[in-house]
N, C-alpha and C positions, 0 to 999 in steps of 0.2 A: 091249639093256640100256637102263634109263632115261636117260636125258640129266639132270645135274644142274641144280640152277637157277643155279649158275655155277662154271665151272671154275676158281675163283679159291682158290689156298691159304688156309685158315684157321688162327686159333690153336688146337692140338689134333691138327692132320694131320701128319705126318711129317715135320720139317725137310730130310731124307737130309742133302746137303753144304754147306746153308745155314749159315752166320753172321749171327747180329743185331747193329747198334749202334741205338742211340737217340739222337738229337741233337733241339737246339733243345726241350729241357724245361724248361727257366728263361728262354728266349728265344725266344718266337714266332715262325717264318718268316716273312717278310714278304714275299706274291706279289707279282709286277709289274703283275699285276692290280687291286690292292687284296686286301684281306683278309690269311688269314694259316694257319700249321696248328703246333700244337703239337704235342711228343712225339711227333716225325718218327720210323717203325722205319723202316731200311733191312738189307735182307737181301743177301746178297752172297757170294761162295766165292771161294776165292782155289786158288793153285795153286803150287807153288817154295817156294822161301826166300828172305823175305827179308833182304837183305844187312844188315851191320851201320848201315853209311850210308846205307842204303835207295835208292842210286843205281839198282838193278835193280828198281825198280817199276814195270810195264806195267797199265796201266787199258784194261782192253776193254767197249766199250759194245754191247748190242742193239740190234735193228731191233723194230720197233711187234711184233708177238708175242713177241720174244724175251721170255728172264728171265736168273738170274743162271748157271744151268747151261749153263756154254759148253763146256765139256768134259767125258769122265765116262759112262759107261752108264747105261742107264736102270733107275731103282730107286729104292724108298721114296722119294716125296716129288718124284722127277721121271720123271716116266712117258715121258718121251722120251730118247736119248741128247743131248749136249750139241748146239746149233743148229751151234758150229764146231769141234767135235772133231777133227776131221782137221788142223785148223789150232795146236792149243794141249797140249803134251806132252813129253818127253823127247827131245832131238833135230829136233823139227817146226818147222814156222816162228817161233813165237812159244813157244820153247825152254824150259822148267819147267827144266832143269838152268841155265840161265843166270837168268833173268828170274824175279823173282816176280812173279802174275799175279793181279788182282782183277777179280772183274765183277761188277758189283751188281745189281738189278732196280731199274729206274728208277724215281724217285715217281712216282705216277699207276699204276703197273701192279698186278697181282695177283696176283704169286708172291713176298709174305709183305715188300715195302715197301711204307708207306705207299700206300692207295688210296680207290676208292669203297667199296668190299669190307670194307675195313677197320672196323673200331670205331673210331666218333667219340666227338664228346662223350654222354655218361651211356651206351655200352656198344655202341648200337645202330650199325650199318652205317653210313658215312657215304651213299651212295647217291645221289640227288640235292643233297645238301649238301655234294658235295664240288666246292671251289673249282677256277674256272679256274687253269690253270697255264699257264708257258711255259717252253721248253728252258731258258731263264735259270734258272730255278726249280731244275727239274731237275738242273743242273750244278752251282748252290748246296749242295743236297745231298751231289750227289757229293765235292764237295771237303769238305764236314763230314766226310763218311766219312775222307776223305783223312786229315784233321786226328786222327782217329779212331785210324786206321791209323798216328799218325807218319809220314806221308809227305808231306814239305813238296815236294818234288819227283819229278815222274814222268819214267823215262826217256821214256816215249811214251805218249799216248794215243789210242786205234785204236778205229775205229768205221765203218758201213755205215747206210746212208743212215738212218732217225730215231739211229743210235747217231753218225753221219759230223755230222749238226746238234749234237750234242751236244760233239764234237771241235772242231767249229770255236770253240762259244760257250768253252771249256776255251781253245783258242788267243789269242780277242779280249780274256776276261773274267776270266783269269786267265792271263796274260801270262808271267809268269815261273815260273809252278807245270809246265810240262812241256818238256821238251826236245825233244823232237819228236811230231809232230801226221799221224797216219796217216787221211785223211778219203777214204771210198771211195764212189762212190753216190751223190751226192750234191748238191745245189748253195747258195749262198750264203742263200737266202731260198728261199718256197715258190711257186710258177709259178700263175698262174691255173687250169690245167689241175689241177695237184697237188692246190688246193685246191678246186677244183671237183668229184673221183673222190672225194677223203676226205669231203665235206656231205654226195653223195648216199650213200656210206655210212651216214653219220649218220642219215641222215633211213630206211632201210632199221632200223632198228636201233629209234628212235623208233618208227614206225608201227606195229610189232610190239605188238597189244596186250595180251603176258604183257608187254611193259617196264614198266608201270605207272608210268609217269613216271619211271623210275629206281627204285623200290623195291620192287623183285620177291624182295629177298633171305631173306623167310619164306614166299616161295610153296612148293607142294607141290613132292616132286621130278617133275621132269619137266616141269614149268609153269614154266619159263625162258624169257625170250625168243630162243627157239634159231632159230625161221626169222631173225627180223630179222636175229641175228650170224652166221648159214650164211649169207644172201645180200651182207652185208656183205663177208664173207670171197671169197665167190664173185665180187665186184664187183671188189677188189682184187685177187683173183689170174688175173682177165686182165694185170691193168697189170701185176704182177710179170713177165710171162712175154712173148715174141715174138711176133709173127705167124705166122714161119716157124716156131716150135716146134708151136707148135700143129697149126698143118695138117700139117708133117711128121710128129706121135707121130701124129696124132688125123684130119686129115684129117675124111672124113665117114661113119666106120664108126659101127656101130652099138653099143651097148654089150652084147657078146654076143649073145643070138636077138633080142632087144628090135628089133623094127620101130618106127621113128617116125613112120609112115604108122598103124601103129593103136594110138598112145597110150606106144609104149618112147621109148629115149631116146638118141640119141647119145653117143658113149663122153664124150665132152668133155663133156657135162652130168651123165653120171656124176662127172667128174673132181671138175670143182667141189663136187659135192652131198660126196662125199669130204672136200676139203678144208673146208667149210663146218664139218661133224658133229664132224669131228677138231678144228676150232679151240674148238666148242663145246665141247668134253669136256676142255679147257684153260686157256680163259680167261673175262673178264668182261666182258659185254656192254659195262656202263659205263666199265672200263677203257679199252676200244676206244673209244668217244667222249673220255673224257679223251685218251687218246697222241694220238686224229687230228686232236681239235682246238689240240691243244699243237703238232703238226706244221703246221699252218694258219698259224700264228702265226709259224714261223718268220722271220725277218729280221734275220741280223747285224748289219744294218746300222742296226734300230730303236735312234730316240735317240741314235746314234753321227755321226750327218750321213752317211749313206749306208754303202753296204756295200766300196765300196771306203776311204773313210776308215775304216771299222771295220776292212776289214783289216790295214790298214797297221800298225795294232798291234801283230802279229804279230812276233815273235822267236824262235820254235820251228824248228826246222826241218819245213819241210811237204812231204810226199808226196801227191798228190792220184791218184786211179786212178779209173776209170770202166769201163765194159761197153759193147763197142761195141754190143748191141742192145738196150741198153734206151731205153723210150721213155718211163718214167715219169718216170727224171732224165736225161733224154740229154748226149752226152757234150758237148756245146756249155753245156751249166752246170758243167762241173769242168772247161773250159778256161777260159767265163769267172773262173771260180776263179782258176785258175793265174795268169791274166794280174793278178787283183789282191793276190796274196799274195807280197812282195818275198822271203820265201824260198822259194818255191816254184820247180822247175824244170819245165815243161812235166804232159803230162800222162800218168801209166804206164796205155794201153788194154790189155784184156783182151778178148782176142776171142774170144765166146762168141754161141751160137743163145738161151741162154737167158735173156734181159734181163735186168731188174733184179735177177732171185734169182740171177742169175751169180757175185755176190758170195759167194754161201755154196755154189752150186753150182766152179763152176772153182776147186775148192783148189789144186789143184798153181800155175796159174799166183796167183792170187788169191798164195798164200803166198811165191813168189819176190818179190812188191812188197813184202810186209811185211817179211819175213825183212830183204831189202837196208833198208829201210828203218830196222830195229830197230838195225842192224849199227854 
């Protein structure tokens, strides 16, 4: 099949269990960047009922590919089953018969909030004209939704690592808007290393020359910048994953008859190529520069006098969890966490082969932290 030139929802394609609101149309966002974005859409689905006093409102954030479909089969308008479905339903950790449940698609993304993708001013694609952002930004938003929603207060807001940065800034930057602060994955700011894996993404993505400086979005179909965002994707989903996963699934077989002595390929480069195709036939190149470099940016502690005084701000109650194998955000940055967040108790580890995607892979335990935590 063709490859689109970006897997990014438009106005016209199938909303399935999306929700719209519109904010900031009489009052321009104002980035931390400079600049600004009008007539913000945020898309979003929700799940439960909610309560009269909206005491049962749970805000769940995505990770850099997610969207707003965290729960849910796949169909019209999400071609994937939800990212955390096992985790979000009737009885499940993060319980629909208790808790009403919202999860938006973050600004900057591309399943139908505000993005590059989107129509800017006079119609056309925003594309390279869309402004830098920062989680702050981002959570700005969110809480317009909130205000949207009538929900002046969250019982929790729960998130894995770019969704876990956005729980913290919801903790530092809106203090009294949630009762408890579920942050998985995660650490306080972003590590030389972290933002060093997200540039060379960047720069795989750029170099591509269907990206056309960012506005490739009248190209023909199939003339996307699809190698740049398959090797992007291919770059990062080593760091998602272990050492030991790999060599244990992957090892050095081959990918079926395919010799790698005469041009085939090892099953592990099939993987990637795999995972690369399927991100392309979902998302938006640009989008993926926007999220990685809003993750770049991370720093609680920016403008607060450090990350430990930004935490101290902190009055939610806070759950911090980690994965004992991941190396992307290892677990010595959600302990330094713990140690600077005066409601915080230690750290709840998840011991998993699977590193950083432990988070969405280990539900059963992943969902005993939340669950205790929700309780």
């Amino acid at each position: 099949m063709t490859l689109p030139v970006s897997g990014a929802w438009r106005p016209g394609d199938s909303p399935g269990r999306r929700q719209f609101c519109s904010l900031f149309e009489h009052r321009p966002h104002a980035l931390e960047a400079g600049g600004h974005l009008e007539a913000v859409q945020v898309a979003y689905e929700t799940w439960g009922r909610l309560a009269p006093d909206t005491a049962n409102a749970v805000l769940v954030l995505h990770a850099l590919t997610g969207d707003s479909h965290a729960a849910g089969p796949a169909g019209p308008g999400s071609p994937q089953p939800g990212w955390w479905d096992p985790m979000i339903g009737p009885g499940l950790a993060i319980d629909t018969d208790r808790y009403f449940v919202v999860c938006p698609n973050v600004l900057g993304g591309c399943q139908g909030t505000t993005g590059p993708a989107s129509p800017g001013p006079g119609g056309r694609p925003y594309g390279a004209r869309f402004p830098v952002i920062t989680v702050r930004d981002q959570v700005v938003v969110e809480a317009g939704l909130a205000d949207q929603l009538g929900i002046q207060r969250w019982h929790a807001v729960v998130g894995g690592s770019m969704g876990g940065m956005r729980v913290l800034e919801w903790a530092v930057g809106f203090p009294e808007r949630l009762a408890r602060a579920i942050v998985i994955s995660v650490g306080a700011k972003a590590t030389a290393e972290q933002i060093g894996l997200c540039s060379v993404q960047c720069r795989a993505i750029r170099a591509d020359p269907a990206w056309r400086g960012g506005d490739y979005y009248d190209a023909a179909p199939g003339d996307g910048p699809h190698g740049g965002l398959s090797l992007a994707r291919g770059i990062g989903q080593i760091s998602y994953r272990s050492e030991l996963e790999f060599d244990n699934r992957f090892g050095r077989d081959h990918q079926g008859d395919e010799d790698p002595l005469e041009g085939g390929r090892y099953a592990v480069e099939s993987y990637l190529e795999y995972h690369g195709e399927k991100l392309v036939r979902r998302f938006d190149a640009n989008s993926y520069l926007t999220l990685s470099e809003a993750m770049n940016h991370h720093d609680v502690g920016r403008g607060r006098g450090g990350v430990r005084a930004a935490l101290q701000r902190v009055v939610a109650d806070v759950t911090v969890a980690g994965i004992s194998s991941d190396r992307l955000y290892p677990l010595r940055l959600q302990q330094e966490l713990a140690d600077c967040v005066p409601t915080a108790s230690g750290v709840a580890v998840i011991e998993s082969e699977h590193g950083h995607d432990g988070f969405l892979v280990e539900v059963e335990a992943v969902g005993k932290v939340v669950a205790g935590a929700l309780a």
